[in-house]
C-alpha positions in Angstrom: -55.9 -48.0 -37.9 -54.4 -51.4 -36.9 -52.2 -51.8 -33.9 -48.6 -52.9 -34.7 -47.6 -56.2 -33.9 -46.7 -56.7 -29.9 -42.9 -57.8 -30.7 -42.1 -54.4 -33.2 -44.0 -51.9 -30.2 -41.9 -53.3 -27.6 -38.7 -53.0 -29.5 -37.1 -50.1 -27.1 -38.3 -51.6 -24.1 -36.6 -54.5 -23.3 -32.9 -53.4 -24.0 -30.3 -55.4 -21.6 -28.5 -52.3 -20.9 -28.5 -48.7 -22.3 -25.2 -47.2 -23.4 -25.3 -44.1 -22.2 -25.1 -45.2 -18.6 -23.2 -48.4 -19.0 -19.8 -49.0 -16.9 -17.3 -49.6 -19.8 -14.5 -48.8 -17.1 -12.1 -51.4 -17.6 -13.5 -53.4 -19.9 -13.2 -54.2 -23.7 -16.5 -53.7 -26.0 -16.6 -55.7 -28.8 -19.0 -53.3 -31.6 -20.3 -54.2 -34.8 -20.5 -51.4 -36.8 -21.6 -50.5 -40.7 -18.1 -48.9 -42.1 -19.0 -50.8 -45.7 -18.5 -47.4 -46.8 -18.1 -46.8 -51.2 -14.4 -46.4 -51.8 -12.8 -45.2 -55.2 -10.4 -47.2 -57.8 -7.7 -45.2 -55.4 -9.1 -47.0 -51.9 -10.4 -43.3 -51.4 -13.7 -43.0 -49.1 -16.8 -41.1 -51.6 -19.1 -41.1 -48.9 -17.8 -41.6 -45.2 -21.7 -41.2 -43.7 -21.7 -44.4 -42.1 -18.1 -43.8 -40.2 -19.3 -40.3 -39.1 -22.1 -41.7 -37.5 -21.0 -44.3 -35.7 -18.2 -42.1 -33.8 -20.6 -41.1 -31.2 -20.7 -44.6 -30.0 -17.3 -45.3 -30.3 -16.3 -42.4 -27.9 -18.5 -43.0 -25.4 -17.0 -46.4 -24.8 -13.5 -44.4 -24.8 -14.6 -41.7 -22.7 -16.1 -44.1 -20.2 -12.6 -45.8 -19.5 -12.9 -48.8 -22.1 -11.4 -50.1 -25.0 -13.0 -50.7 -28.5 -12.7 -53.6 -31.0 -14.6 -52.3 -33.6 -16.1 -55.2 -36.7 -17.3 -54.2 -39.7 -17.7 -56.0 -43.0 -17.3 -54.3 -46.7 -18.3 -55.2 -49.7 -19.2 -58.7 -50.8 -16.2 -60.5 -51.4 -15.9 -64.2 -52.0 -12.8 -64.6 -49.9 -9.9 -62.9 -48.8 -9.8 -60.0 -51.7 -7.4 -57.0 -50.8 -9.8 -55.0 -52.3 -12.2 -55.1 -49.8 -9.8 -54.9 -46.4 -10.8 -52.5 -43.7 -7.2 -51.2 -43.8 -8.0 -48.7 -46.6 -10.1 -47.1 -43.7 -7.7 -47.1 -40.9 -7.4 -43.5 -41.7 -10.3 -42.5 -42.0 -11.1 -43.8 -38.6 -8.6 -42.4 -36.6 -9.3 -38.7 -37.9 -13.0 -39.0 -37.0 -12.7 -41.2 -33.6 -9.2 -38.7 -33.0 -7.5 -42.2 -31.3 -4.8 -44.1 -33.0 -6.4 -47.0 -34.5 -4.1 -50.9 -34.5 -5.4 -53.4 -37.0 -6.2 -57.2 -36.9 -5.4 -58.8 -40.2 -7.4 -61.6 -39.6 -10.8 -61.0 -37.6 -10.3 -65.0 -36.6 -6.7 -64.4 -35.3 -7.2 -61.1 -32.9 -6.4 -62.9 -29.7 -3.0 -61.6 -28.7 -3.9 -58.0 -29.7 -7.5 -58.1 -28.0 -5.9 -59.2 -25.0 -3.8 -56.5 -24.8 -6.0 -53.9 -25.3 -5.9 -50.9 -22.4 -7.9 -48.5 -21.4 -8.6 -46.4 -24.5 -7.1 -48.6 -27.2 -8.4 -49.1 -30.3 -8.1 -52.3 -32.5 -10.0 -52.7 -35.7 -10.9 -56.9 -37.2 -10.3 -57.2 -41.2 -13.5 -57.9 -42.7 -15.6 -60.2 -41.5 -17.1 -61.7 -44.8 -13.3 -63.3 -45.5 -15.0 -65.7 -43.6 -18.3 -67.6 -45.1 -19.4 -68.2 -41.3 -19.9 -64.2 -41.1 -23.2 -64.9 -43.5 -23.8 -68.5 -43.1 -23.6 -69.1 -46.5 -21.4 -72.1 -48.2 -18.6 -70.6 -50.9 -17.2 -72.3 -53.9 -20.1 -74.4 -54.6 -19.7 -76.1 -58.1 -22.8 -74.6 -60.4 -24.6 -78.0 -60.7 -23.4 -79.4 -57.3 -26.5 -81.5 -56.3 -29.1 -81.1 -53.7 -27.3 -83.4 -50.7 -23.7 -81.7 -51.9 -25.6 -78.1 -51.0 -27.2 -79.6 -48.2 -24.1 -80.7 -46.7 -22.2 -77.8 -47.7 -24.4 -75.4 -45.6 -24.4 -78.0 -42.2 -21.0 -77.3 -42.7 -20.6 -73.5 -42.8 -23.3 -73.3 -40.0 -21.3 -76.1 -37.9 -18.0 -74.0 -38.1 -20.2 -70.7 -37.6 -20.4 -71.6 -34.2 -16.7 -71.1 -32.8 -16.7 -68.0 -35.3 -18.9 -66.6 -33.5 -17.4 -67.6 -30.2 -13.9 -66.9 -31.1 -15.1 -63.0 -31.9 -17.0 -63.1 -28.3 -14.1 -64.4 -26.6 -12.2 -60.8 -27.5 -14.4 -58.8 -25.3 -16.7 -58.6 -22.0 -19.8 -56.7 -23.8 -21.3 -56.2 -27.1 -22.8 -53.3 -29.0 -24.5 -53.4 -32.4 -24.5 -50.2 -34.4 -25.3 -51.6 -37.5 -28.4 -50.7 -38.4 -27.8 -51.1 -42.0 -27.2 -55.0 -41.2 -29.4 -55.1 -39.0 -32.1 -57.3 -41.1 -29.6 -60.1 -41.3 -29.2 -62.7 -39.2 -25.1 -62.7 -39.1 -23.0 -64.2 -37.1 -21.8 -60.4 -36.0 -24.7 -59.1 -36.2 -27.2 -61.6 -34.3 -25.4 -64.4 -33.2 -22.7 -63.2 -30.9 -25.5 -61.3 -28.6 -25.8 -64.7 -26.9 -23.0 -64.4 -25.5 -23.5 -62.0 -23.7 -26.6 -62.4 -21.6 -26.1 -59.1 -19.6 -23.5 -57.5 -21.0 -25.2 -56.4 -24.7 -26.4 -53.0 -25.7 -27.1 -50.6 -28.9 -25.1 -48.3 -30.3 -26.5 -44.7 -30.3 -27.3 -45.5 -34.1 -29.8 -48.3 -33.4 -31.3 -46.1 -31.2 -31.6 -43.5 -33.0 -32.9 -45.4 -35.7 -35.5 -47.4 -34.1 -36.7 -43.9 -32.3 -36.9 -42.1 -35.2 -39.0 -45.1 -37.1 -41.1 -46.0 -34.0 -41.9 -42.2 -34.2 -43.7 -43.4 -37.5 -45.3 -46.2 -36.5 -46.3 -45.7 -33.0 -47.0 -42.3 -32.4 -47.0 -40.2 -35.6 -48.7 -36.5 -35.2 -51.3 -36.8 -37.7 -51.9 -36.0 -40.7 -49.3 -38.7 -41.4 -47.9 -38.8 -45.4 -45.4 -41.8 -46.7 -44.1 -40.6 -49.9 -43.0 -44.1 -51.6 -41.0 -43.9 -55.3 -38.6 -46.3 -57.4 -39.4 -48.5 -60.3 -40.8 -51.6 -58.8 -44.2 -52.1 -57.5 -43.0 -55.6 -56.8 -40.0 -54.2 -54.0 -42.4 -51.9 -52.6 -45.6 -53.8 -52.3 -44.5 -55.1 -48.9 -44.0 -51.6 -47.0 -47.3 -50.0 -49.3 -49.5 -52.7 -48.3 -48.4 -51.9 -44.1 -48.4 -49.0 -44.4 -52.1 -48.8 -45.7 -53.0 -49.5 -41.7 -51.0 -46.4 -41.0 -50.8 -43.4 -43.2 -53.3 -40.9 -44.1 -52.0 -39.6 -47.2 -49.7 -42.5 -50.1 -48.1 -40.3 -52.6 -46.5 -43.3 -55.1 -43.9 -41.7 -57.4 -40.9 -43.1 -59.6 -42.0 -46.0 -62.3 -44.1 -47.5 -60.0 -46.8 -45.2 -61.2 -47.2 -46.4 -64.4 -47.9 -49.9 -63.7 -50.6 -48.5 -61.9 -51.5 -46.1 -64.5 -51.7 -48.7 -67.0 -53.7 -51.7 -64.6 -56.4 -48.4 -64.7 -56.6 -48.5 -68.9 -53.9 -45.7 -69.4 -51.3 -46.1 -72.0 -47.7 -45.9 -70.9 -45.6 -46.2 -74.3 -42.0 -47.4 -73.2 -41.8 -46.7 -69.6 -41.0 -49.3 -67.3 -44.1 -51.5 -66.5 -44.4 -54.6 -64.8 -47.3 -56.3 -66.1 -47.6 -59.0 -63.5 -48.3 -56.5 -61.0 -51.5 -55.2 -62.2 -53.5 -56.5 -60.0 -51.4 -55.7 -57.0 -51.9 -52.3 -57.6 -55.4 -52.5 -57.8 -55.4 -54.0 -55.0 -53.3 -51.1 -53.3 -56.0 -49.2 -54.2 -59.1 -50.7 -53.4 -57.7 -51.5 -50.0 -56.7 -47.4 -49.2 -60.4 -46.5 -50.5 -61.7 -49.0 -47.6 -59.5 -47.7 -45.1 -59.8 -43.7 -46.2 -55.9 -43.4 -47.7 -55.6 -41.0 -50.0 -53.2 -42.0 -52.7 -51.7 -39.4 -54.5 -50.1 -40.6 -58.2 -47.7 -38.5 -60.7 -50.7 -37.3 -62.9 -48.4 -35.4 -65.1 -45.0 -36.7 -66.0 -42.0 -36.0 -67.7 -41.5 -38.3 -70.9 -38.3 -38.9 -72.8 -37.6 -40.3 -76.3 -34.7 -42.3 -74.9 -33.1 -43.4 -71.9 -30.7 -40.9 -71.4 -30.0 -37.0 -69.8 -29.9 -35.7 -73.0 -32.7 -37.1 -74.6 -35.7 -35.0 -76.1 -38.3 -34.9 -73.1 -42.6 -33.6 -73.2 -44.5 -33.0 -70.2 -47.8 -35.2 -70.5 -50.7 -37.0 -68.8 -49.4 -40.0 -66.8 -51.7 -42.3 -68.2 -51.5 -40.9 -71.5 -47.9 -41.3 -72.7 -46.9 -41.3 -76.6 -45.7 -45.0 -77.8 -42.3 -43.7 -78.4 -41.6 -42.1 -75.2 -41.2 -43.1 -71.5 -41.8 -41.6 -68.2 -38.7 -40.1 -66.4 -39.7 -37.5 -63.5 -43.2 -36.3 -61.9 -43.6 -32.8 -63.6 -44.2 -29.7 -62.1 -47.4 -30.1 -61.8 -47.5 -33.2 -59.6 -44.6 -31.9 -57.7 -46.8 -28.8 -56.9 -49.4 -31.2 -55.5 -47.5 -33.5 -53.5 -46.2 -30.5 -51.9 -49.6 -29.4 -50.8 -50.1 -32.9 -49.3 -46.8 -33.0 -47.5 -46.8 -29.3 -46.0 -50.3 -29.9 -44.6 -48.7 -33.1 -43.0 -47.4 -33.3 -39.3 -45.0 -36.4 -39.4 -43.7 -37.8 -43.2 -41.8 -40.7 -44.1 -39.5 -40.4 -47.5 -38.4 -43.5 -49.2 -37.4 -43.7 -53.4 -37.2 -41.4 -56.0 -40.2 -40.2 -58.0 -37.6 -40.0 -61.2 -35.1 -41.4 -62.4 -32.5 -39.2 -60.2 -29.5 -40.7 -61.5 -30.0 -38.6 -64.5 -29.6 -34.9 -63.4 -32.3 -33.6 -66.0 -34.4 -36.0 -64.3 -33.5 -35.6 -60.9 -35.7 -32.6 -60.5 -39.1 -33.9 -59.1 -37.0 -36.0 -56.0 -35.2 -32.7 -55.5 -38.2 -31.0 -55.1 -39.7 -33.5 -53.1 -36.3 -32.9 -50.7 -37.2 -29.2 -50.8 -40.7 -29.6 -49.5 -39.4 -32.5 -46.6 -36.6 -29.4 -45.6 -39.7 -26.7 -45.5 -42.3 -28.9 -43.6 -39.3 -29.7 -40.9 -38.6 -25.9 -40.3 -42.9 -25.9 -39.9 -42.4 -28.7 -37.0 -43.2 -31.3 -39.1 -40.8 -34.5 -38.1 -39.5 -35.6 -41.3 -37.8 -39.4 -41.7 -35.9 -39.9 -44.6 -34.3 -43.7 -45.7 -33.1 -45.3 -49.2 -29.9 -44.7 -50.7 -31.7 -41.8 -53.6 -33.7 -40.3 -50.9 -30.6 -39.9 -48.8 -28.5 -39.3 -51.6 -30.8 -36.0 -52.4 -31.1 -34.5 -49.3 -27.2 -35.2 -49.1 -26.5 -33.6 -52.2 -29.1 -30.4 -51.4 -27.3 -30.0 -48.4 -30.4 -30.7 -46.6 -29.5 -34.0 -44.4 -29.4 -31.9 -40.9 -32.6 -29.7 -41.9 -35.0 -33.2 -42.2 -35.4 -34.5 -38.8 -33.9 -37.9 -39.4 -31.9 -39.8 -42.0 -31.7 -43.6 -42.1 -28.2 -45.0 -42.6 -30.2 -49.0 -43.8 -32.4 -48.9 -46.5 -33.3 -52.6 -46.7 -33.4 -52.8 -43.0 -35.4 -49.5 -42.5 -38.1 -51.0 -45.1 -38.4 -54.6 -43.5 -38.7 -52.6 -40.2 -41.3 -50.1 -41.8 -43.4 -53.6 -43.0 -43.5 -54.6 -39.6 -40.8 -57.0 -39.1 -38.7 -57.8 -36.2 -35.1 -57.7 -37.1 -32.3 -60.1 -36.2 -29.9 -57.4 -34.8 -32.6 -56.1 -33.3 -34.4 -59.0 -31.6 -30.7 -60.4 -30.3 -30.3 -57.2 -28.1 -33.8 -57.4 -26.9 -33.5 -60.8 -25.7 
């Protein structure tokens, strides 16, 4: 198996400071955290996951005598849009962190109420992408605007990035990210603002977690070691499938991607999704794990559908033999039952996409199982790391997200981390 590059092994050894022994006595920590959390048409949280777990963090810098300025971001907005304010959390916040929580309406305007702050105060900035400096990226760009306007667009955003990014350091004498979600960006909150603060920046007991739990993958799995990769694309996967290859002992590929590979082998896939360009690539795939002894388990047996919907008329067939009219929806029983050989003989397994289309509840029941299984081999000792938003979303919905041993709150961050690149958020704390 190949070695993982120097930079991504050293990642929890050359932290500035730790937080669980940091003096926060006196002294105001500036944290970037991931509270883009859904919200209904009523500003009502769906899913506060991401608050929850940042709470730890935040009371520690509380308990140990300091005072929080907590950043987030939410949504994507293209300015100042009410419907995306942080003030429809406030809340939420203050039941979970139990403090009274003040608000800054304007995360560039802060400096009376930051300065203010006491021992055990709370202060939460409006969202940081009001501001096009957060991401760097110009704004209100004209649709043909030419090559020099871009050009001088973007000098411009990354010019008045810079006292952004000091304005928000200047509210606080340390930094912690906890964003692990963001962590794959190179944000002004996110990367940028570590700078200033040479010795005085730290993560969150998220990022640690997170980069424990993944390192635990990637460094020192107990073998045999199982990745269990689904969704539609072959094309957004290729990336972690192709590191991984060093890695794993066992690929089990699930969701559409198996029928592009079904079909680049001569099968017929009638309707279901295919992406034809990819052939090749996942040939490729799997010449590469026959070199270096991966065995890669497909969905041999599917469900089909006659249309693309929960109600629609469904036969169980052979993957690579699917009628013209139909399309392939969820692994059937049958491959269920074998990928749950593979993963209960397995010592450490990584869970990441859907092997149906789970948005569908008649559809759903393959990735169920596939939670099941992960839930099983964790009470066996197995250690269990689950990340993507359907992967979570099933274990979630199971009931099952405190019986795997670890849940990723970032799904694009956990998969450029798990194809073996160093992360902005993460590289800014290292130093």
């Amino acid at each position: 198996m190949r070695s993982i590059p120097f930079g991504q092994k050293l990642l929890t050894k050359h932290i500035m400071q730790n937080i669980s022994n940091y003096d926060f006595s006196g002294k105001k920590a500036i944290v970037r955290v991931d509270f883009n959390v859904p919200l209904n048409d009523k500003f009502e949280i769906t899913d506060d996951t991401r608050i929850r777990a940042a709470i730890p963090t935040l009371k520690k810098v509380l308990e140990k005598g300091g005072a929080l300025i907590i950043m987030s971001h939410l949504g994507r907005p293209k300015g100042v849009e009410a419907k995306y304010s942080l003030k429809h959390i406030i809340g939420a916040v203050e039941a979970k962190l139990g403090a009274k929580v003040q608000f800054a309406d304007d995360c560039m305007k802060a400096d009376a109420q930051a300065a203010a702050l006491k021992p055990g105060d709370v202060l939460l900035l409006e969202n940081l992408r009001f501001y096009a400096e957060e991401e760097g990226k110009p704004r209100g760009l004209a649709a043909d605007a030419s090559d020099e306007e871009k050009k001088a667009a973007k000098a411009a955003v990354k010019a008045s990035q810079k006292e952004f990014v000091k304005k928000l350091a200047s509210y606080a004498d340390c930094y912690i990210n906890d964003a692990f979600g963001t962590a794959h960006r190179a944000h002004a909150s996110t990367a940028l603002i570590a700078e200033y603060f040479p010795n005085d920046k730290m993560f969150g007991y998220v990022m640690e977690g997170e980069i424990k739990a993944i390192n635990t993958v990637l460094e020192s799995p107990q073998r045999p070691l199982t990745a269990i990769i689904g969704g539609s694309k072959v094309s957004s996967k290729i990336g972690i499938i192709s590191h991984l290859l060093d890695l794993v002992d066992n690929l089990v590929i699930g969701g559409g991607m198996v029928y592009t590979f079904k079909k680049a082998l001569g099968g017929k896939v009638g309707k279901s999704l295919c992406e034809d360009d990819q052939q090749d690539v996942a040939l490729n795939v799997l010449s590469e794990a026959k070199k270096k002894g991966v065995k890669v388990y497909l969905s041999d047996t599917v469900v089909a559908a006659d249309d693309f919907s929960n109600d629609a008329n469904t036969i169980i067939c052979p993957s690579n033999n699917i009628p013209d009219d139909y399309e392939g929806v969820d692994a059937a029983p049958e491959a269920v039952a074998k990928f749950r050989e593979v993963i209960l003989a397995s010592k450490t397994i990584l869970w990441n996409g859907p092997v149906g289309v789970f948005e569908m509840p008649n559809f759903a029941k393959g990735t169920n199982a596939i939670a099941q299984t992960l839930k099983e081999a964790t009470d066996k000792g197995a250690f269990t790391l689950v990340g993507g938003g359907d992967s979570v979303a099933a274990v979630t919905q199971m009931g099952y997200a405190d019986k795997v041993s670890y849940v990723s709150t970032g799904g694009g961050a956990m998969l450029e981390y798990l194809e073996g690149k160093v992360l902005p958020g993460i590289a800014a704390i290292q130093g």
